[in-house]
N, C-alpha and C positions, 0 to 999 in steps of 0.2 A: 622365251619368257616375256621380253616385250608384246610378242602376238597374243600371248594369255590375256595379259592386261587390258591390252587393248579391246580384245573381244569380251573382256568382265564388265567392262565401259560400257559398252553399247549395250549390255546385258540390262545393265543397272538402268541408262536410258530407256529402256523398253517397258522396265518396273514403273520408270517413275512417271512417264509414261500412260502407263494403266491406271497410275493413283492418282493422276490429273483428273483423269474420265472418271471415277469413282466419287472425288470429290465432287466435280461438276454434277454426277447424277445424285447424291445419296446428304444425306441430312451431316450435321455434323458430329450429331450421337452415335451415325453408324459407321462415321472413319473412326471416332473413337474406339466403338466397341470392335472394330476390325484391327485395328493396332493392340486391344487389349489383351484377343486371341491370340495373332499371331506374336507377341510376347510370351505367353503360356507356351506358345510351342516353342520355342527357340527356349526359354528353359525346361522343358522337360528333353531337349536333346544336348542340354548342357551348355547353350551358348547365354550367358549372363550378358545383361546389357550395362550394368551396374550404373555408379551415380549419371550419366552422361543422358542413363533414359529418364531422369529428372528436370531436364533444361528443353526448354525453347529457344528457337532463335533469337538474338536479339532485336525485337521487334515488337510491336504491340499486339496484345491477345486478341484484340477484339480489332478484324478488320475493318474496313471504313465502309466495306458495304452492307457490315451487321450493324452499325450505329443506329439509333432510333436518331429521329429528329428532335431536334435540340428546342425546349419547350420558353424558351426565356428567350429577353431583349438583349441582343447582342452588344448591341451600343448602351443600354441604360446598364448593364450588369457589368461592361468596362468600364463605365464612369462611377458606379458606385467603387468597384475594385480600386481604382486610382485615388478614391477618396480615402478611402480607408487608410492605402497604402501611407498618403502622406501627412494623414493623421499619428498613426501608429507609430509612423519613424518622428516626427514632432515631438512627441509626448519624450521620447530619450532624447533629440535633439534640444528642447528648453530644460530639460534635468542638466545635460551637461552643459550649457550655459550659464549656467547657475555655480559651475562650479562646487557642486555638491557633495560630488562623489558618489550621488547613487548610483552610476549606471545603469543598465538596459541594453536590450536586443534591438538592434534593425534586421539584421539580412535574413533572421529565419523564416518572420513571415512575408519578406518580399520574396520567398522562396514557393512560400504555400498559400499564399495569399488567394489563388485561381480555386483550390484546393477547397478551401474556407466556405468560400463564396457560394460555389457551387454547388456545395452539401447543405449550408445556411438559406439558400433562394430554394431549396428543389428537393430535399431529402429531411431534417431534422423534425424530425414531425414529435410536439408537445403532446401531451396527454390527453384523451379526450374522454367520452362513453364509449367509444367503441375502438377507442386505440392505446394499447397500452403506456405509450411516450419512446420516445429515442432520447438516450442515456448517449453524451460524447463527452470525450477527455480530449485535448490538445495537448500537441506540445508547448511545453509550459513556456519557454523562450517566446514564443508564438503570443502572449497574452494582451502586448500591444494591440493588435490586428482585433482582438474581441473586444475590447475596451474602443476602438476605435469605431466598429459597428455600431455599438450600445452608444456613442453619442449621436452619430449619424438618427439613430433612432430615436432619439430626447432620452433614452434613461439614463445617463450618465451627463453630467454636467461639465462646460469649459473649465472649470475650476478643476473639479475631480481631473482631468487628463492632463492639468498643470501639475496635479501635487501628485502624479505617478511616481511610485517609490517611497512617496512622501506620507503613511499613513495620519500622522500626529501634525499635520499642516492646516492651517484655520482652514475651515469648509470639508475636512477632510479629506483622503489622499485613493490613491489606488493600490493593493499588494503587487510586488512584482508579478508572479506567479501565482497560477490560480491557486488561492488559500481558503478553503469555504468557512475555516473559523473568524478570520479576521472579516470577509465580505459573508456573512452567514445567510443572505438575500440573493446569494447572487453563482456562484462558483459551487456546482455538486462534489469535485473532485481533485483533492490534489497531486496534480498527474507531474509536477517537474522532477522530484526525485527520480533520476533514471530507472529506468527498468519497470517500476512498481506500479506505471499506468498499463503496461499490459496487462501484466498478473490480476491487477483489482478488473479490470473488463472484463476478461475472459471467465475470474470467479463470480462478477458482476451477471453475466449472461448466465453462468449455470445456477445461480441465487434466482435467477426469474423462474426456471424452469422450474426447480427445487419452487418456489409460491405457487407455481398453477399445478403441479403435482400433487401439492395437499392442497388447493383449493383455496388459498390464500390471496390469488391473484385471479381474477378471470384470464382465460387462452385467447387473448386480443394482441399479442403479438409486443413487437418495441424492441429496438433495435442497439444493440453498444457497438458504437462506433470509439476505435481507439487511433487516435493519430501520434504517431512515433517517428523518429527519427534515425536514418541509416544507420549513425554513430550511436546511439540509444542500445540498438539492436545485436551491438554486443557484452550488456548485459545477461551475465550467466541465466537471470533468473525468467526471461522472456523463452529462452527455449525449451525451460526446464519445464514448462509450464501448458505450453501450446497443444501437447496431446490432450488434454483435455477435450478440447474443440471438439477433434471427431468419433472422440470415446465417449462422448453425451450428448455426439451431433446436435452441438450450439449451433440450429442455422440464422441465431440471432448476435451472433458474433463478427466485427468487419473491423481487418484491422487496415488502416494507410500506411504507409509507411516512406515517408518524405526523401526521398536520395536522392539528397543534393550534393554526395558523394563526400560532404568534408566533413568533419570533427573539427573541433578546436583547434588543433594544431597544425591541421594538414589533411590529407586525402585520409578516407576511410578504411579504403583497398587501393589505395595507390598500384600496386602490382596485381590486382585484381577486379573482380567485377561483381561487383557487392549486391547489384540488383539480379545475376544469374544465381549468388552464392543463395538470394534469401528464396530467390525460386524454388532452388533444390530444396533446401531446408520445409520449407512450407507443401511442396507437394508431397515429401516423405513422408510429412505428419497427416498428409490424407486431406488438406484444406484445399479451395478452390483457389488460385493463384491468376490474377488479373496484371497483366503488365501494359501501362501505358508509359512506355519509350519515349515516342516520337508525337510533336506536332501534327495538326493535318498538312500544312508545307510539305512534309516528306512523304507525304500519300505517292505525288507525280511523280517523285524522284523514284520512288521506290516501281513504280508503275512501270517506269522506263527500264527498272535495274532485271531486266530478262532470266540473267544468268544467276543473279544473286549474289555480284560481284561485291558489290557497294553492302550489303546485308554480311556480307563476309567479313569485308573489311573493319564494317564497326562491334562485328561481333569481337575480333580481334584487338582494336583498340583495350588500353587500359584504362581504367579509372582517372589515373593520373593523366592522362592523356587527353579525355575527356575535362579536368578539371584547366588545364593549361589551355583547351580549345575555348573553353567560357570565357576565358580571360581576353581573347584575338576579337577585334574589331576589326582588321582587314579583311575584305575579303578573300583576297588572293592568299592570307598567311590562312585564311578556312579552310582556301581551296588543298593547297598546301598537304598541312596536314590532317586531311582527312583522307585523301587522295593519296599522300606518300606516293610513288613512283608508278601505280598500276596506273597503264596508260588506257583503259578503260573506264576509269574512277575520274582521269583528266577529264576526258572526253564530256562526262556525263556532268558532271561538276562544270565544264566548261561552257555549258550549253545555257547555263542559267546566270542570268544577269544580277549585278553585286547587291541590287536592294533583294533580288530572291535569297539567293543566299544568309544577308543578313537577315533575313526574315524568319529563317530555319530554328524553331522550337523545338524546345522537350514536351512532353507529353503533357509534365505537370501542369506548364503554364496555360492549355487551352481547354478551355473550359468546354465544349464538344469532346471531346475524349476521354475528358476528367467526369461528364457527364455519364459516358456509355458505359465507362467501370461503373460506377454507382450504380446505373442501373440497372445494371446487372447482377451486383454482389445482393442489393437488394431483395431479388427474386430468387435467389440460390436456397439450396437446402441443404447445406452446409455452411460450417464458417469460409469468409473470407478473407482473403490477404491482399489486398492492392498494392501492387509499387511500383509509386510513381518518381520519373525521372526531372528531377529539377535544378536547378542554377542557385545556388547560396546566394542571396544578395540578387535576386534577380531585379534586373531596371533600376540600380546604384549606380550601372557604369564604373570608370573607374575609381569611384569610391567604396568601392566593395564586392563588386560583380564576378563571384567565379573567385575571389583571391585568396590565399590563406587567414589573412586579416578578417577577414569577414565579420565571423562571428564576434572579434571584438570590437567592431564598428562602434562606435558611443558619439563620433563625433564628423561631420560633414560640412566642407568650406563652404564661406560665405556664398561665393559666385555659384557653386555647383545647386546649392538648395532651390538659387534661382533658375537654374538648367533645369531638374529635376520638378518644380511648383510647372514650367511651363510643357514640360514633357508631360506630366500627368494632366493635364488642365487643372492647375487648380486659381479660381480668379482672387488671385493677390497681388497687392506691390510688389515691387522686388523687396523694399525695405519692409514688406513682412513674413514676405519669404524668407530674407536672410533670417527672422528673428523666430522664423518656422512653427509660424501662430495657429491655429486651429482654424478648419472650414469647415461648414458645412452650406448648404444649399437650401433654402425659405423651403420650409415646412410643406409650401404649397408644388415643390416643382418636381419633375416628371422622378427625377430619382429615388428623392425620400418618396414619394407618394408608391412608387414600385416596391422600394425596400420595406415598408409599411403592409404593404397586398402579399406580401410572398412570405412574410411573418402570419398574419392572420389566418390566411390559405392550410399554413402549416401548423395553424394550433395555439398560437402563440409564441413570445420572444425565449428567445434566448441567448445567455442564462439564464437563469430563474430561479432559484430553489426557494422552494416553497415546500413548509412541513401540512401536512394535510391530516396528520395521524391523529387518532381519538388519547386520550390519556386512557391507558388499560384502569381495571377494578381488580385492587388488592386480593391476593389470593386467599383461602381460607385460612385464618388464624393458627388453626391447629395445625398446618407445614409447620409451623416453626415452633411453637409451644411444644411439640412431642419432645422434643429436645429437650427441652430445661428441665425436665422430669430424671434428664440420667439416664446411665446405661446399665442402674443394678449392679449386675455381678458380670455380666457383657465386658470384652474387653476390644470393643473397635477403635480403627482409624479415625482422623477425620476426613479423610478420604471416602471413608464408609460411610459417615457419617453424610458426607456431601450426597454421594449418590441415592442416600438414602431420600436429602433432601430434596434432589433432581426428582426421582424417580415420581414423589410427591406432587413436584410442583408440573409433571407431564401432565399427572390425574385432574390437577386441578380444575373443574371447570370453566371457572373467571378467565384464566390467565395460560391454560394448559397448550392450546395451537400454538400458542405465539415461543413456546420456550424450541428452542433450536441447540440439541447436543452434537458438540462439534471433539471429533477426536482421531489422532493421528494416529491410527494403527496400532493405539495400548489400550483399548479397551479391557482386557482381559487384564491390565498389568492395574488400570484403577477399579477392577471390579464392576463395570455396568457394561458386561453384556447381557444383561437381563433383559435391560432397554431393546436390544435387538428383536427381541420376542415380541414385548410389547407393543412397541412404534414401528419397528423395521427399521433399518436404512435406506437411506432414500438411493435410488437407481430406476434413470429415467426407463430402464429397458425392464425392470422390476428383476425375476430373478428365473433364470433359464436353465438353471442348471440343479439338482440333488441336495436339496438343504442339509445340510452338515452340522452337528451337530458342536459345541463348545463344552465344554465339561461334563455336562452329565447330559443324558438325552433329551430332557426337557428345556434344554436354554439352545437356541442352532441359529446360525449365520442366517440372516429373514433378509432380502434384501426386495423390495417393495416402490410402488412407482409412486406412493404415496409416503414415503419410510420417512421419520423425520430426524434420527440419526444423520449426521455429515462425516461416514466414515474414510477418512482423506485420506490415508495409506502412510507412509510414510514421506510426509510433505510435510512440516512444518509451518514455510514460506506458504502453501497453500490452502493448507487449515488457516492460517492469520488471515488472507486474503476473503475464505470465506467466512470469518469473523466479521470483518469489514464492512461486507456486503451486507448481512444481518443484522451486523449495529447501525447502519444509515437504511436501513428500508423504513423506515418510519416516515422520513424525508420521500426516499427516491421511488416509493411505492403504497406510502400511508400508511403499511402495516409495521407497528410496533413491536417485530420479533425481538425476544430475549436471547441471545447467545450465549451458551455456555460452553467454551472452548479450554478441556481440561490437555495437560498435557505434562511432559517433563520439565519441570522449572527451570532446570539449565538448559534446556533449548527454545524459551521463551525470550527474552529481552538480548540476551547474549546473539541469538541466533537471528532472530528476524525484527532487531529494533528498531529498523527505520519504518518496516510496514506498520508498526504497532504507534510510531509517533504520526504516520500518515495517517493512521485513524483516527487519531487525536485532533489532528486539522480539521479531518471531515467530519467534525462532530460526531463521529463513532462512538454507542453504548453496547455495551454486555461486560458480560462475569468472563474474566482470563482467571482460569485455576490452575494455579503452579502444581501440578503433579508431583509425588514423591519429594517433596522439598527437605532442604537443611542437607548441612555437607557430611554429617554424621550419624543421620538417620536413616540418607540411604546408602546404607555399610554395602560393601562389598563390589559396587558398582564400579568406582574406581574418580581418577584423576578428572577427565571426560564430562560426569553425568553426575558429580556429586555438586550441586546451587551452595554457595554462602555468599552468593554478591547479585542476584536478582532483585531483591528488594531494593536495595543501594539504587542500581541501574533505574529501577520504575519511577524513585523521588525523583528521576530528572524529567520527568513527563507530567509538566502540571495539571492535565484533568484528570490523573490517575490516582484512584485512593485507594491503594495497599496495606495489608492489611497480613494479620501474621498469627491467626487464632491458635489456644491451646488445645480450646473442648468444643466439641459439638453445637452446645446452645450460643457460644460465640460466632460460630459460623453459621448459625439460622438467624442472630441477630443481623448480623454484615450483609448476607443475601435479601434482611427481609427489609434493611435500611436502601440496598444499591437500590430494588425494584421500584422502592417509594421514589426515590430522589432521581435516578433516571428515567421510569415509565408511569409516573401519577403525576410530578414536578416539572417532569421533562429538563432534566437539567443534561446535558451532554458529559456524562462520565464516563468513563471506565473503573471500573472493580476487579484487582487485581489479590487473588487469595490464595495463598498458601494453604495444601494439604497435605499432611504426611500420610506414611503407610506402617508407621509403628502405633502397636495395638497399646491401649492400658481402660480405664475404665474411666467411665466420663460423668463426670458429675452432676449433678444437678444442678442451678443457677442456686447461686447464695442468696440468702434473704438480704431483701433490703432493694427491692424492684420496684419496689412502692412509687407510682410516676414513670415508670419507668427511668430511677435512676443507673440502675447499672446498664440497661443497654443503651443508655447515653454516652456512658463512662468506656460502653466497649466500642463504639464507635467512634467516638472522639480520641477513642487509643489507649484509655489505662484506665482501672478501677482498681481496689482492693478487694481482691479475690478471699483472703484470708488473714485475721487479725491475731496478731500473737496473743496465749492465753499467758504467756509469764512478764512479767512487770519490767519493765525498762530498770534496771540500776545501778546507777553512777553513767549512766549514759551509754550502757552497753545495750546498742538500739540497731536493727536492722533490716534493710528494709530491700528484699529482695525483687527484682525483676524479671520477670521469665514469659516465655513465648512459642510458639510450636512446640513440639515433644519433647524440647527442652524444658519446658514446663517441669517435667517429672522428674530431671536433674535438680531443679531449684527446692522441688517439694522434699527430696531427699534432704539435700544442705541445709534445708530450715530444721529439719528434724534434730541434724548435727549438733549445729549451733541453739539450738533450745536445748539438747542435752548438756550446753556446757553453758546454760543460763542467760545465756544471750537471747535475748527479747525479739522476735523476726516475723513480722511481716510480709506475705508474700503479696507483689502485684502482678496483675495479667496487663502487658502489653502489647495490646492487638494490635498497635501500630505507631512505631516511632516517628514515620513519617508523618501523620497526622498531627501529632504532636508537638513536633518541631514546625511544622506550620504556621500553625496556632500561633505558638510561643513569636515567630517572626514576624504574624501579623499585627500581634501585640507592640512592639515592637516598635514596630513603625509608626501605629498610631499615636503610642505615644510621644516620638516622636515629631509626628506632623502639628499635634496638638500644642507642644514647646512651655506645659505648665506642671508646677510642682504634682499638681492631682494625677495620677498615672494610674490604668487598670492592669491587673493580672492576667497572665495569660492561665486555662486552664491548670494544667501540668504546675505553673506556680503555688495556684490557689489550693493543689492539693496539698502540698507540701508546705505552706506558708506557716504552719504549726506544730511541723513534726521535727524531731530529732535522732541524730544519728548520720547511718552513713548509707548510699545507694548503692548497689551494685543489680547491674544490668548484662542477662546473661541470656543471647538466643545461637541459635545455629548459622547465624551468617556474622558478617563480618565488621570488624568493631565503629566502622563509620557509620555504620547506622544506628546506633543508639546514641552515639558521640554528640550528635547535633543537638542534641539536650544540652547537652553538660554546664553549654554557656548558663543556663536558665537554673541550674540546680542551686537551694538555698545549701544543702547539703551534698558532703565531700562523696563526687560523684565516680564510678569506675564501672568500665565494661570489658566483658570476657566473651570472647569469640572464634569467630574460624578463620581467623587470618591464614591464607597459603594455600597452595593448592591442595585439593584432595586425594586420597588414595583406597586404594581395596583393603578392606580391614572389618571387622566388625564391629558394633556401638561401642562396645564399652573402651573397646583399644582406641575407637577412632577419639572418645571422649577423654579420654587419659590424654593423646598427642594433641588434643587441641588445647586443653586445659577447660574443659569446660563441665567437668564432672564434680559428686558433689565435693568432695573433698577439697577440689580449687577454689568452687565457689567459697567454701571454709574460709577456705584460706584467706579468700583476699579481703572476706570480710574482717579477720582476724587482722591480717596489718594493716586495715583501714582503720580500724579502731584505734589500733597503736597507736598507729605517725598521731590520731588525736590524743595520745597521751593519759586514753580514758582506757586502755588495756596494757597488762608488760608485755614488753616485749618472749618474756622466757616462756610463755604460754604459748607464743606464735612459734618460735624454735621448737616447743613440744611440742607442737603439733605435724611441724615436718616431720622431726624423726618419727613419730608412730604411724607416719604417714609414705614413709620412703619418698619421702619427696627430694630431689637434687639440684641443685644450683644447675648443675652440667647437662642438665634434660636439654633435649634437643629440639630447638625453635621450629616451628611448623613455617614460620616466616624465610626459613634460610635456604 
């Protein structure tokens, strides 16, 4: 058995052997394509190679004699580095002097600071005539380090880098974290929510293609660079995401991804090896996968390593192990453990003297390595993954260098800042080192004037955002006017109703390129697959296969390289992201697209709210339409998919104006106010609308437009829809509120109660949020003003004449009407879907909520009472003929 072995050995030798001489003669496309055959064969005779033929050695992809020569000042591109470095840690170091409590990052970007640099001097190329722009996201912990260039450069001021954290500080402050609402001049993207900076890049990249596919964008190229973090990168929503890439071959997609191997609390993969884990990961998904490991220091070491002894050993090494090595400043505890007992690892290790050793880099840190990735990924025709290996806290020493603490570093001893000022050169006292003041270097000297050349070279600074977009021209009138006409004897949605609108405003010729229909795999479930006909969906590769037909022969699945449909599949998280993308191209590419992103209401804000409040930061505009809305409307769907608290959820997102229409012509008002106020005003909003899918007939707009008063009233949230024809008397007065296809619940209940002489008013409230607003801004102002004289808010001013009592009845849930109540001159009450939902049909679902017309009755009836203006023995009769019971059972319980 031993002779087997041993003769398998020399066997193997003899192969590998052969693969030398092959390399040495043949390109490196042709060992690929020779490993990709013999692959194919060893599975078509059953031998699987499985995850294991996903990994490389640990070692760097690009060896040191494929490097390009390195185009930049070795020395001026250190000195700026070190400037930066001890700017950026300053700016948290005089915060927590201060005593303030803001805190801040140092060790992330003393981690990627090489990283920065080297893609900011050599790679981020601004927008030109003949170049589309490169679009980058950082790690948001990382923002010191940009703020820190931007003063090196004059656009950021000593002041600004003092009041970091500090937005509301005289002269003004800096956001933690890149925030493009707050800095609206300055930050394209807010990338620190974990996860949400990959997903928006990579939807980011395919939104470019999706513009030069219908011709929106010239084919000039521009590049999304996304910089992430090891620990980042296990958010769910980064790998849910990354097929994309090579299913639309983004080869304008490049992600870094910084491993510096720690989280917060600790190692990443501690018992693992998180830079082979993301290898595998990222080759599986078919992307091109760039590993820069190692320094050039390890070039000779590895030079020397024949057998691939020492390549073995670190491939064996752990994370954690790795993480505990950053921390060793001896040489001999280096030599130690990295060598463990292999008396061949001594040897080689021993051969090099203790400044070599300490000398020994990660990949991330040298900028020649960090270079050849880049320019590489560059030139690829596919998406990129880079990952590079780095030190958390790198050049803190033991103030943070490698150690668990790291990442909450906020503060550095006197004496060490002084180590650190002369470690980097930076020319200060000691006593202004200890007090870790800002440098920079006269205007005129070799640095800045380099860091000045290498911006210019590339187009221009960055950050930047600058909106370049035209204000669009209002669509034709008649979109929205067909509406107010009625549906006749028709009994549609407004869901129909919408897409009828969409379909319109495609035609449009004003405004028609820019509308962007965005939908997750329910096309068929809101009725516009017709759109597919008309516009297609867009698919870079157009459409290769037997068009198929959807309902009847004439409407079929169109998929098109110009298609303007975003049919997302069932993504949610990735419809939002290409929401995103659509609402900021105004900014990030001058074209003003309108997004209209319909979808199910309860997998809106529930589901994907933090991407929806990231677009609120990035000054994101389009129309989100709640699909299928209301928790009784959509019967039978169940616990799951039935919304009564999405509206609720959106009032916490302040540029969001929500909105909760009955009819048709309310919902042409609402689309034809968002397009004014966000694409003619340019106001950065979002439009948040409810549509149902229960059919009835739609009205016509009530007289009394004159001014355009009522689509004042519907956009401001409430008008009187309808005026009771019978007389208030003795004060039996009522004044109903109703919304989505609860509408036709309330129109019943008026009927009720005017049968039984009660006097009733029905209003449309398009929007309690809007409303409650108002009434708070009112509020305030009066207020701040501190005099008897005080104005009304809206919603007061309607009611400052009327009598009676209010009741307020839609499909969700009772805190959103609620926030009125303070402002009500009259005895106010709301009837809702408090609880979870279930499978049931309308009318049962509206009996268990209480929201049918008989309850409406009802509560107007003991509203009236408790005032004393109805008996009570009328409200008793009205149970009984109503089977109504004390012992009914709570939807709350």
């Amino acid at each position: 058995m031993q002779q087997v072995n041993n003769d398998w050995l020399l066997e193997q030798a003899e192969w590998l052997e052969a693969l030398e001489e092959i390399i040495e003669d043949k390109s490196s496309d042709d060992v690929k394509g020779l490993f990709t055959e013999l692959r194919k064969l060893a599975a078509r005779k059953g031998v699987t190679l499985g995850g294991a033929s996903l990994n490389t050695p640990f070692t760097n992809t690009i060896h040191s004699h494929e490097q390009p020569a390195y185009p930049g000042d070795h020395a001026l591109e250190q000195r700026i580095e070190n400037l930066t470095r001890w700017n950026a840690m300053s700016m948290v170091l005089q915060g927590a002097d201060t005593d303030s409590g803001v805190g801040g990052h140092i060790s992330t970007y003393a981690a990627c600071a090489t990283m920065y640099e080297v893609a900011l001097n050599h790679f981020i190329r601004r927008p030109s005539a003949d170049y589309g722009g490169d679009l980058m996201m950082i790690q948001g912990h990382a923002s010191p380090g940009i703020y820190a260039r931007s003063f090196l450069e004059g656009r950021l001021s000593e002041n600004k880098l003092s009041n970091f954290r500090r937005e509301l500080a005289d002269g003004g402050g800096l956001t933690s974290y890149p925030h493009p609402r707050r800095m609206p001049d300055y930050w394209d993207f807010p990338s620190v929510s974990m996860g949400l900076g990959s997903m928006m890049g990579i939807y980011q990249a395919r939104y470019q293609k999706y513009l030069e596919g219908r011709g929106l964008k010239p084919k000039n190229g521009g590049k999304v660079w996304c910089f992430l973090g090891d620990g980042e990168m296990d958010e769910p929503e980064i790998y849910g995401t990354v097929g994309l890439g090579l299913r639309e071959k983004l080869d304008n997609i490049i992600f870094v991804i910084n491993c510096n191997l720690q989280r917060l609390d600790g190692p990443v993969r501690g018992n693992g090896k998180v830079i082979q884990e993301h290898e595998r990961q990222f080759l599986g998904f078919g992307w091109d996968v760039i590993k820069v490991v190692w320094g050039s220091e390890w070039d000779a070491v590895f030079a020397k390593d024949t057998n691939g002894t020492l390549q073995n050993r670190l491939l064996e090494m752990l994370d954690g192990d790795f993480q505990y090595l950053s921390t060793l400043t001896d040489p001999a505890a280096i030599r130690a453990k990295i060598a463990g007992e292999n008396a061949e690892i001594i040897a080689l290790l021993g051969a090099m003297t203790d400044t070599e050793i300490r000398a020994l880099r990660r990949g991330g840190h040298d900028r020649e390595k960090v270079y050849a990735a880049y320019d590489r990924a560059v030139k690829a025709d596919k998406p990129v993954c880079i990952i590079m290996h780095t030190v958390k806290g790198f050049t803190l020493g033991s103030q943070g260098e490698g150690q668990n603490t790291a990442h909450n570093t906020k503060k550095i001893a006197y004496e060490n800042r002084v180590l650190l000022a002369k470690q980097y050169g930076i020319e200060l006292s000691d006593d202004d080192a200890k007090k870790a003041k800002f440098y920079a270097p006269k205007s005129d000297s070799p640095e800045i004037k380099y860091l000045h050349e290498k911006r210019q070279a590339l187009g221009g600074y960055w950050p930047a955002r600058i909106d370049k977009s035209d204000a669009i021209t209002m669509p034709n009138e008649k979109v929205f006017t067909d509406t107010f006409l009625g549906s006749g004897e028709k009994e549609p949605s407004t869901t129909a109703a919408f897409i009828s609108i969409l379909t319109s405003l495609v035609r449009d010729k004003a405004i028609g390129k820019y509308i962007v229909p965005i939908v997750p795999d329910e096309a068929q479930t809101f009725g516009m697959q017709s759109l597919f006909n008309s516009v297609g969906i867009y698919n870079p590769h157009g459409q290769q296969y037997q068009k198929m037909q959807i309902g009847t022969p004439l409407i079929q699945y169109n998929e098109k390289t110009n298609g303007q449909v975003l049919q997302e599949g069932i993504n949610e998280a990735g419809a939002l992201a290409s929401f995103s993308a659509a609402g900021s191209a105004y900014f990030l590419h001058g074209v003003p697209t309108i997004p209209f992103y319909i979808y199910y209401s309860m997998f809106g804000f529930q589901r994907v709210g933090d991407s929806i409040w990231a677009t609120a930061d990035q000054l994101g505009k389009g129309f989100l339409i709640g699909g299928t809305a209301g928790r009784t409307t959509l019967n039978g769907e169940g616990l799951q998919h039935e919304d009564g608290h999405s509206l609720t959820i959106a009032s916490t997102v302040p540029s969001i104006r929500s909105y909760d229409p009955a009819f048709a012509y309310e919902l042409a008002v609402i689309i034809k106010a968002g397009i004014r106020e966000m694409y003619v005003e340019k106001v950065p909003k979002v439009y948040y609308i409810m549509a149902y899918n229960e059919n009835h007939v739609m009205p016509s707009m009530p007289q009394g437009n004159e001014n355009g008063a009522i689509e004042n009233g519907i956009t401001k949230g409430l008008y009187r829809f309808q005026t009771s024809k019978t007389k208030a008397k003795k004060g039996l007065k009522a004044h109903l509120f109703g919304s989505g296809s609860i509408m036709q619940q309330v129109l019943a209940a008026a009927k009720m109660l005017e049968d039984m002489g009660i006097s009733t008013d029905i209003w449309s409230a398009t929007s309690y949020v809007e409303l409650t607003r108002d009434c708070q801004a009112t509020e305030r102002r009066n207020l701040l003003r501190g005099t008897e004289k005080t104005e009304k808010s809206y919603f007061e001013t309607l009611f400052a004449t009327e009598e009676g009592v209010i009741v307020c009845v839609s499909d969700f849930i009772k805190s959103l009407p609620n926030g009125l109540a303070k402002w009500s001159p009259l005895y106010f009450t709301t009837l809702g879907t408090d609880g979870f939902g279930l499978s049931e049909s309308r009318p049962e679902l509206r009996e268990y909520f209480e929201i049918n017309p008989k309850f409406i009755a009802l509560t107007v009836l003991n509203r009236l009472a408790t005032q004393g203006k109805l008996d009570w023995k009328k409200v008793q009769a009205f149970i009984k003929e109503n089977g109504i019971s004390v012992d009914k059972f709570d939807a709350m319980e």
